[in-house]
Structure formats: structure tokens, C-alpha cells
C-alpha positions, 0 to 999 in steps of 0.5 A: 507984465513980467513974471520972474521965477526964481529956483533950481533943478533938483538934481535927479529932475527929469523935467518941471514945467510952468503953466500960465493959466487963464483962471483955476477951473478944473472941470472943464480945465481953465485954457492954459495960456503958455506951457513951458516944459523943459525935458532935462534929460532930453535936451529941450523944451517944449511949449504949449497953449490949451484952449478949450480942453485941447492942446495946440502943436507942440513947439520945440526948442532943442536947446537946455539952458537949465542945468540939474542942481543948478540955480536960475532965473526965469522970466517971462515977459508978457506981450500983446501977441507973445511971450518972451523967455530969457534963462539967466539974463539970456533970451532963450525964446519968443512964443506967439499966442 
């Protein structure tokens, strides 16, 4: 499966974020099964897993291929064991779950 994000970064972003989630709940909040974070200003991005209304450890990535008032593509390739991230036709990273 594949999810494709079409879009642009505002140009005063700080940051935006994408959450795949495992359902809709809120009380308790549905696990969040990939939470991929770029901080713009920052220069990183940040991911993520929820499980069980607790966040894991953060993983980061002190790499920005996102560019504020810029266009892009996002896809998320979804594995058995990962997720694999590529920005504008380019791999960027591989998160295990």
C-alpha cells in the first residue's frame, strides 16, 4: 500500500505533521502508527509510534527536504515491518514498526 501527499509548506510554517493512525478514536486516542513531523525551522524531522496513549522514542532526521512556499510530493510506502519515505522522488528515510 502507498500513501501519496500532494501539497506545499505554507511560507511562515514552523512545522506540519502527518499521522497514520489505526482508527479514530479519541478517548482513549486511536495508536498512531507512523508520526512524521518536519520541524522547518529546525532543519529535521521527527518520527514517531503512539501505542497505547504513550509515545515510543523519537527518531530524528537532521535533514529538511521540505522548503517553505515550496511544493512537494510525499509518499509513504507501507511495509510489513516499515515505512518507507521519499520527498519528491527522493528516499529520505525508512522507519521500523
Amino acid at each position: 500500500e502507498m500513501v501519496v501527499i500532494q501539497g506545499s509548506v505554507p511560507s511562515d510554517a514552523d512545522r506540519f505533521q502527518v499521522d497514520l493512525t489505526c482508527g479514530s478514536s479519541t478517548k482513549p486516542r486511536a495508536d498512531v502508527a507512523f508520526h512524521f513531523n518536519p520541524r522547518i525551522k529546525k532543519s529535521c524531522i521527527v518520527c514517531n509510534t503512539l501505542q497505547k496513549e504513550a509515545w515510543g522514542r523519537e527518531r530524528i532526521l537532521h535533514q529538511m527536504p521540505f522548503r517553505a512556499g515550496a511544493a512537494f510530493e510525499l509518499v509513504i510506502l507501507v511495509q510489513e515491518d516499515q515505512f518507507k519515505v521519499a520527498v519528491n522522488g527522493a528516499h529520505v528515510l525508512d522507519y521500523k514498526h
